[in-house]
Each structure stands twice: as structure tokens, then as C-alpha cells.
C-alpha positions in Angstrom: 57.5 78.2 28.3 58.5 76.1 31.4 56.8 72.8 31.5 59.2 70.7 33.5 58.7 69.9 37.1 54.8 70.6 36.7 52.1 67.9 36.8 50.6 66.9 33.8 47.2 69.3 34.6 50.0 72.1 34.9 51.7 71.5 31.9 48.5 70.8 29.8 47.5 74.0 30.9 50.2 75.8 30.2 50.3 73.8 26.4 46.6 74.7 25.8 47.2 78.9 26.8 50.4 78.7 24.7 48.0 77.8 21.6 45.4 80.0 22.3 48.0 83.0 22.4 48.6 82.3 18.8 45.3 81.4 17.3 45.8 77.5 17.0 42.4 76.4 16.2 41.1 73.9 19.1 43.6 74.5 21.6 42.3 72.1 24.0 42.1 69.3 21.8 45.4 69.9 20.0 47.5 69.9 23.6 45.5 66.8 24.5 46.6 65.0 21.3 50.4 66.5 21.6 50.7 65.8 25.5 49.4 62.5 24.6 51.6 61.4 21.9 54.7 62.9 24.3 53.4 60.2 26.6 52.8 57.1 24.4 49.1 57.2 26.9 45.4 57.7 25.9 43.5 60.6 27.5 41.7 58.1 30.3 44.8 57.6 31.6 46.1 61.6 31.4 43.1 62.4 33.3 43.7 59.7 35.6 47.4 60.7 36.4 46.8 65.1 36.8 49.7 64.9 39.3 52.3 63.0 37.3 55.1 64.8 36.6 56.7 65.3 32.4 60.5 63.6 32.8 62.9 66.5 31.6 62.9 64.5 28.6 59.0 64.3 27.9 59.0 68.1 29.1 61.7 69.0 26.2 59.4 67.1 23.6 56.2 68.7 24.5 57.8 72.3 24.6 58.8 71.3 21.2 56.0 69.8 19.9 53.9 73.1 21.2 55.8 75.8 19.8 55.6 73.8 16.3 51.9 73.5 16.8 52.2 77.0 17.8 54.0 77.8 14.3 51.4 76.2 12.1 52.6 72.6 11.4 49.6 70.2 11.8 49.3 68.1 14.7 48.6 65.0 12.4 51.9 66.1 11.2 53.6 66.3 14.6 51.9 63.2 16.2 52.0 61.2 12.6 48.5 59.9 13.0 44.8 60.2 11.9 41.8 58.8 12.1 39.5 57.8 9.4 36.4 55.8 9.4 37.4 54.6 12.8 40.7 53.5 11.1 44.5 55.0 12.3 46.0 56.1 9.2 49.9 57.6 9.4 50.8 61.0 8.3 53.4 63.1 7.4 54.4 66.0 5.6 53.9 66.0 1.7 50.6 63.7 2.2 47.2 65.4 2.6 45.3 65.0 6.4 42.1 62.9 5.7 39.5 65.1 6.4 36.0 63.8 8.1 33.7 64.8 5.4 35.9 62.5 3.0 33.9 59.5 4.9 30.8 61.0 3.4 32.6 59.5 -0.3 33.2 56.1 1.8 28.9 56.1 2.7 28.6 57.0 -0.8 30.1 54.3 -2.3 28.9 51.6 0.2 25.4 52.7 -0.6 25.6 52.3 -4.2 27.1 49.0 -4.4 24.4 48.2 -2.1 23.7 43.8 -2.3 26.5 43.9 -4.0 28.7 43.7 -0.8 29.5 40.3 -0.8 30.8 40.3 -4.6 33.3 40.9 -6.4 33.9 44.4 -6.9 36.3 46.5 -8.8 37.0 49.8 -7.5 39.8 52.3 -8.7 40.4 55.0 -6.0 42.2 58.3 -7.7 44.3 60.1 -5.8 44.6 58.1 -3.2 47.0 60.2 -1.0 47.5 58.4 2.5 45.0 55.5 0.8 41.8 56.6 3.2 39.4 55.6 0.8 40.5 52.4 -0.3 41.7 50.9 2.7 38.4 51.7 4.7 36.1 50.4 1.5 38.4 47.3 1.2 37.4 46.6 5.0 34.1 47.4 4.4 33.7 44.8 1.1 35.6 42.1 1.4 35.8 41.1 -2.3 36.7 43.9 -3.6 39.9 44.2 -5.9 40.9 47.8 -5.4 43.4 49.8 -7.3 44.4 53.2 -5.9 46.4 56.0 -7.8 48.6 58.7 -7.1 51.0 60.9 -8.8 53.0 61.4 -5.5 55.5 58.9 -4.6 55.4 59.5 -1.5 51.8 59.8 -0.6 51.7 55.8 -2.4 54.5 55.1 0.3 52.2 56.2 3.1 49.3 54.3 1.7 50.4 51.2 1.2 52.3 51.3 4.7 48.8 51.7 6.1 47.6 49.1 4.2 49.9 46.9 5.5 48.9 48.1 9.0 45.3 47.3 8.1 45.6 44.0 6.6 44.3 44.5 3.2 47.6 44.8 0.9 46.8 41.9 -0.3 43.4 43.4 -1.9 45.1 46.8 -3.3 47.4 47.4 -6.0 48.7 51.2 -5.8 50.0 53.2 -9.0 51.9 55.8 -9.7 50.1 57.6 -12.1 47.9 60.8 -13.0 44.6 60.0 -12.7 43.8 57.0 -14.8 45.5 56.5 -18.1 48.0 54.1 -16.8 45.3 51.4 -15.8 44.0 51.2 -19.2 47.5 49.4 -19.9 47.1 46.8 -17.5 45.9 43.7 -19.0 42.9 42.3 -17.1 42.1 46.1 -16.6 41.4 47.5 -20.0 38.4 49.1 -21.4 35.2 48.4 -19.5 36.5 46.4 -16.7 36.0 48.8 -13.4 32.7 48.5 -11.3 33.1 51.8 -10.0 36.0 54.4 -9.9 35.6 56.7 -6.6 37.9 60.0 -6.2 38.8 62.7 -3.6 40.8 64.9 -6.1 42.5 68.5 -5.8 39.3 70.8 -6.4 40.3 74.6 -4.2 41.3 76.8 -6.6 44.1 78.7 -6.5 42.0 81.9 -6.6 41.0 80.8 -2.7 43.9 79.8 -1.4 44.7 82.8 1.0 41.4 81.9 2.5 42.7 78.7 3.5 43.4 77.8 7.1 47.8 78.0 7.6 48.0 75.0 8.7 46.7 73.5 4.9 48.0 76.6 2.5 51.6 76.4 4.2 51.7 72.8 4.9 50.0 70.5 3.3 50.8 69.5 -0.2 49.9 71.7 -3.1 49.3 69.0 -5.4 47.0 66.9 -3.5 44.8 70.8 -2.7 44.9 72.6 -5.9 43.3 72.5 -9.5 43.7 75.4 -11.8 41.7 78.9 -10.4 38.7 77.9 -9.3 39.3 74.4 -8.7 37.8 72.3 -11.6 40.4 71.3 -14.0 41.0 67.8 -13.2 36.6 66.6 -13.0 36.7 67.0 -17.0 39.4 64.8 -17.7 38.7 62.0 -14.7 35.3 62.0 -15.8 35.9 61.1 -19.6 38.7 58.8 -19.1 35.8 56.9 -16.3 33.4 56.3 -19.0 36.6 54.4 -21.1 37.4 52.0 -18.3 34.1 52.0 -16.3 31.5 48.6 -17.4 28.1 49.4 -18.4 26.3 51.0 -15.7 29.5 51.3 -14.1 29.5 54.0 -11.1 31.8 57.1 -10.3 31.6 58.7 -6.9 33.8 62.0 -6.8 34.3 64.4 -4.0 33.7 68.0 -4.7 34.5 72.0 -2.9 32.3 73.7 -1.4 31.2 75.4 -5.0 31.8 73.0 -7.1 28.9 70.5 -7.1 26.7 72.2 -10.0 30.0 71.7 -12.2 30.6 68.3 -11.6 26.6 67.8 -12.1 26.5 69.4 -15.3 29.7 67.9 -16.7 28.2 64.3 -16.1 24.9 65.5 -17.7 25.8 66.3 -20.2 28.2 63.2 -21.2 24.9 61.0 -20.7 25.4 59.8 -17.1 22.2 58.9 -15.6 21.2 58.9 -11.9 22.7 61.7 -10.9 22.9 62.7 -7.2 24.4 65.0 -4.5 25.1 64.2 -1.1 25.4 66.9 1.5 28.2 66.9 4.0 27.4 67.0 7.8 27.7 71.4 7.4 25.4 71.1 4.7 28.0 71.6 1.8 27.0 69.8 -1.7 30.1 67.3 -1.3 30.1 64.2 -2.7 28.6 63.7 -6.6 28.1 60.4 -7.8 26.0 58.7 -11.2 25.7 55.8 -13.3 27.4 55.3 -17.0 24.4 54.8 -18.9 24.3 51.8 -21.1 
């Protein structure tokens, strides 16, 4: 594919026909982003400038950048950036992409703390991968004390580099850990002292992962997407080691597959957990589960 010498209009085109020959979802959208990240610009100023002409250099980088797209890689992978809660969040390979119907955890949460806003808060965040959730609820309550969780190294090192870019280090501790035993041996954290523990943990089984797009089942970490066959095994264990460190009518708010909601619902049931509810995500999906400890 030749894109040097060619306007940008030219060489967009030829970017978004390269993708479409090799069934990259959203072609459009993904040369935009790729053409833009080449270019350091944002797309006001690409459709400003059709006639503006790649340098061999930005030509080279694009072509690149395209046939990678073209191989599967994500583009959050190749442009190193994603957008969460109206928040840029960095990227990479061996951390999951935040995905938009994780902000439906995020309204979640902010509706059940409710007055509380202005409070102090404790939250732990489980599996915090590129730290989505508790960077954009520390903005969103500004006394919170937030600790976040991960048993990737190297997912911790991406979130706390974007909580550095978003000013609210200073309001999250992160842990390398799985799930939540580890807090229970932090001093001013033992038994009974969270407010609310909020999680967007692996739940596809590994039954469905052929039916997963190639861009997640080849890239993205398996860790961070899988939990046993069907998805499940990690809700029993989060949600008994919650009611040891969660106060009386302490909340949990956990993010849930697309078949997985009556599970989740029946598990809290049936450990005593009152107020019960299921939020639908903008496709209609049962995604996000969330309850009270009862007292």
C-alpha cells in the first residue's frame, strides 16, 4: 500500500479500504484514530488540512500502523490511548481496553453512595487493570480513599501511571494481589472497614472464547478475560471475602457477562445481601449487579 506523496484525504482513504479488505471492525473510525496519532493532530484539524501531504516519515508509520490494525492488534494498542468517562487512560499490550459499558459500574456506584459524595468514602476496586474505575470515581468523590487490586504487575504499572496523569495518586493505593485477601492485612483496613468494594472481574468463559472478537481472544490479556468455562469462578470467592472486610450495610457493585447476571443475583441471595439490583447496559445486557451487606 502506497501512502506517500498523497494528501491526507488520499491516504485516509486508502488506510480505511485497506481495513475494510480485511474485516477490521469500524474502518473509518480506526484510520481516523491511526492517521491521527501518525500526526500528533485531532480530527478538526485532519479535516481542515485534506491536501496536506504524509512526510515519508509519517507515511512509513501509518503503512505500519495499518497493516498491524490490519493483523488484529487493537488500535488502543497501537495509538496507546483510551477513553473512559471522558478521561485518557494509556494502554498497552498485557492490560485490558476499558470498555464503555464499564462506565455503567462507575453510574452505579456514584448512585449508591448517593449524599454521601462529599464524605469520606472507602472504596476497594478489584481488578483494577489500567485503574478505569478508580481513577474516574476518585474524580468523581473527592474524599474517597480508594484502594485498587490487581494480580498483574503490569496492569498496576499502567494504572498508577494514569493516576499520576490524573492527579489523584495521592487518593489511591494500588496492590498486587488476587482479589482481596491481602487488604485484610493492612492495619487500618481489617475486618469491616470498606464502604463499598466495586469490581470489573474476568467473567467470559472459556467455553466462548472462539466467539470472541480477534482483536480481544489474540490480544488482550487472558487473565484479565477469563474465569473457569462459563465465566463464574471468581463472583463466589470475591463475594464472600466482601462480606469479611465490607462495614455493615457496606455495598458491592460487580460487573457481570452477558449471561451471568442471574448467578451473581442468586449467589448474593442467598448469602443474605439485601437490596439487590441489576442495571442494564446501553444494549440492554444485565451488566452491572450491585446489593447491600445486611446488618
Amino acid at each position: 500500500m502506497a501512502l506517500r506523496a498523497e494528501g491526507l484525504r488520499a491516504s485516509l482513504g486508502k488506510g480505511v479500504a485497506r481495513l475494510d479488505r480485511c474485516t477490521v471492525p469500524s474502518p473509518p473510525l480506526a484510520a481516523e484514530l491511526l492517521l491521527m496519532h501518525v500526526l500528533q493532530r485531532d480530527r478538526a484539524w485532519l479535516y481542515a488540512h485534506p491536501e496536506d501531504e504524509l512526510s515519508p516519515e509519517q507515511a512509513a508509520a501509518y503503512d505500519d500502523l495499518i497493516e498491524r490494525r490490519s493483523a488484529g492488534v487493537p488500535t488502543q494498542y497501537l495509538t496507546g490511548h483510551q477513553e473512559f468517562w471522558g478521561l485518557d487512560f494509556e494502554v498497552g499490550p498485557g492490560v485490558l481496553i476499558p470498555r464503555p459499558e464499564t462506565e455503567h459500574v462507575v453510574e452505579v456506584v456514584l448512585a449508591r453512595v448517593g449524599s454521601r459524595r462529599s464524605q469520606s468514602v472507602r472504596i476497594a476496586d478489584v481488578g483494577t487493570g489500567s485503574g478505569c474505575i478508580a481513577i474516574a470515581l476518585a474524580c468523581e468523590l473527592p474524599h474517597a480513599e480508594i484502594i485498587a487490586t490487581d494480580i498483574s504487575a503490569l496492569a498496576l504499572d499502567y494504572a498508577r501511571s494514569n493516576a499520576a496523569r490524573h492527579t489523584v495518586s495521592n487518593r489511591i493505593q494500588f496492590y498486587e494481589t488476587n482479589l482481596l485477601p491481602a487488604l485484610a492485612e493492612l492495619s487500618w483496613r481489617a475486618r469491616n472497614s470498606f464502604d463499598l468494594i466495586v469490581s470489573n472481574p474476568p467473567y467470559v468463559g472459556r467455553n466462548d472464547a472462539a466467539k470472541l472478537p480477534r482483536e480481544v481472544r489474540e490480544h488482550e490479556p487472558a487473565e484479565a478475560l477469563f474465569a473457569g468455562d462459563r465465566g463464574f469462578d471468581l463472583y463466589p470467592g470475591l463475594i464472600a471475602q466482601a462480606t469479611q472486610l465490607l462495614r455493615p450495610e457496606g455495598m458491592i457493585v460487580l460487573e457481570v457477562g452477558y449471561d451471568g447476571a442471574d448467578y451473581v443475583r442468586s449467589l448474593l441471595s442467598a448469602s443474605g445481601w439485601c437490596a439487590v439490583e441489576v442495571t442494564r447496559d446501553l444494549a440492554g445486557i444485565e451488566r452491572v449487579v450491585s446489593a447491600q451487606l445486611s446488618t
